[in-house]
N, C-alpha and C positions, 0 to 999 in steps of 0.2 A: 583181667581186662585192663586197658589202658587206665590210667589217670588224665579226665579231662582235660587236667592244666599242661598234661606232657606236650611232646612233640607235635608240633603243627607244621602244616607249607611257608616254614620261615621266607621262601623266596617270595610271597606277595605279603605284605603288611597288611593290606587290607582283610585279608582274610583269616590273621592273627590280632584279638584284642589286646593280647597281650604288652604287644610288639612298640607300644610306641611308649609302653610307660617303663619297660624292661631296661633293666641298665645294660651298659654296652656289648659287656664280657657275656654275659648271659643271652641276650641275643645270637652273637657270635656262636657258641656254646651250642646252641638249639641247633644254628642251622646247619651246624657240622652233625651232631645226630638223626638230622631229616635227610641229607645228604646219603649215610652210609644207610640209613633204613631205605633209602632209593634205589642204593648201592649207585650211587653218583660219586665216585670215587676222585675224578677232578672238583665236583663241588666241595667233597670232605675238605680234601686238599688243600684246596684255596684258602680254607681258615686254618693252618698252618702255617707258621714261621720257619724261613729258612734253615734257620740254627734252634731249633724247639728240639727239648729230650722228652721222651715220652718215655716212662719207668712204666709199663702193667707188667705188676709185680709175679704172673702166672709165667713169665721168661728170667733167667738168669743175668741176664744184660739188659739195662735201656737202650732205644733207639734214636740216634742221635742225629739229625739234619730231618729238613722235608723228606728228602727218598728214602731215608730209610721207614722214614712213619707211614709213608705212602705203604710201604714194601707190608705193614702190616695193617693197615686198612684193606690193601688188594687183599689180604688172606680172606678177612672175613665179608671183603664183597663180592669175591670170586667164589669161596671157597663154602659158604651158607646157605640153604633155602633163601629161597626169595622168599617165605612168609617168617621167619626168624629176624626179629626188630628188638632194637631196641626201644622201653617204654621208661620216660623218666617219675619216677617216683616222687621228688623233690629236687626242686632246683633254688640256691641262695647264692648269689654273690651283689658285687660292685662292677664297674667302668675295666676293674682289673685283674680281677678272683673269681673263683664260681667251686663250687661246692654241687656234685651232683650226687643223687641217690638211684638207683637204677633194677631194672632188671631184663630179662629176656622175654619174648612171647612167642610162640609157636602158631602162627594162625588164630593170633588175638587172645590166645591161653598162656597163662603165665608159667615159664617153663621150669624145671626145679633144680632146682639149688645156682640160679643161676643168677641172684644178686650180683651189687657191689654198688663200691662206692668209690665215687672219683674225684680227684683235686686240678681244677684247672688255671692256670697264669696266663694273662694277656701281654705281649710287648708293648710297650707304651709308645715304642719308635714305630713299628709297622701295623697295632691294632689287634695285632692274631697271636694265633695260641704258640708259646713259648715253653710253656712246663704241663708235663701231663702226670698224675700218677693215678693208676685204675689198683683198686682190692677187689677182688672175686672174690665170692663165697666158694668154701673150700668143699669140695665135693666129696669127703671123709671127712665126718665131724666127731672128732673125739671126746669130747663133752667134759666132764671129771675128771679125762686121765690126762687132760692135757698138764695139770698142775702137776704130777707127779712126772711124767715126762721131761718138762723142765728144769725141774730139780735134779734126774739123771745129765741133763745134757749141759746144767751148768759148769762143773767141774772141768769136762772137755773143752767147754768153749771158753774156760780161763787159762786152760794149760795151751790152746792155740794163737791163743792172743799174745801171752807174752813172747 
C-alpha cells in the first residue's frame, strides 16, 4: 500500500499539507510523479527542462532534451495499466536536489521486485528538472555470486580499458 506522505494531487495545494512547507525541487518532483500516475503526459512534461538528460540506467543510453524524455514517459503512460503507479517510499531533497525512493503498485498492491531509486537536479535558470538518474531493482538477484562474478569480469574489463 501507498506511504501516506507519497504522492498527492500536487496540482491543488490546498489539498496537500504537505505542500507549502516542502522545498521547491521536491514539490516539483511530486507533481511530475502525480502527473505520470494520471498518465498526464503534458503535465509530467512541463516539469522538464529543455536540455535535461535523463540516465534510467535499465537503457543503454540517456535521454537527452524534453522530447526525447517525453519519448519515454509516452512509453510508460501509453504503454501501462492505468492502475500501475507509481508510490513514493521516501522523498529528501532541497530548492535544487531531491533524492527519491520508490516503487510500483498494481491496483494499490506493491508489485515485485519493482523498487528503485532515483536522483533528481533542478535548473536554477528555468526551476525544472535538468538531470534524472533512476536504479531499478534488478529482476534476477544473484545474491553471493555476485562477488565471485566480479572478480571473473575484472580482468576483462582491465584488458578493454587499456
Amino acid at each position: 500500500m501507498s506511504d501516506p506522505t507519497g504522492p498527492t494531487d500536487s496540482t491543488d495545494p490546498a489539498l496537500d499539507p504537505i505542500a507549502d512547507r516542502e522545498p521547491r525541487a521536491c514539490r516539483l518532483i511530486r507533481t511530475m510523479y502525480d502527473a505520470i500516475n494520471r498518465r498526464d503526459l503534458d503535465g509530467a512534461i512541463a516539469c522538464v527542462d529543455e536540455d535535461c538528460r535523463y540516465e534510467d540506467l535499465n537503457f543503454p543510453e540517456p535521454f537527452v532534451g524534453r522530447e526525447a524524455v517525453r519519448g519515454l514517459f509516452a512509453e510508460f503512460c501509453e504503454g501501462m495499466p492505468e492502475d500501475l503507479t507509481f508510490a513514493i517510499d521516501e522523498l529528501a531533497g532541497d530548492d535544487r536536489a531531491v533524492g527519491v525512493m520508490w516503487h510500483l503498485e498494481l491496483g494499490g498492491i506493491a508489485f515485485p521486485n519493482s523498487r528503485g531509486a532515483s536522483f533528481y537536479r533542478i535548473s536554477e535558470g528555468s526551476g525544472k528538472l535538468c538531470f534524472a538518474r533512476d536504479v531499478v531493482e534488478p529482476p534476477f538477484k544473484p545474491g553471493k555470486a555476485v562477488l565471485p562474478i566480479i572478480k571473473l569480469v575484472i580482468p576483462l574489463v582491465r584488458r578493454f580499458l587499456k
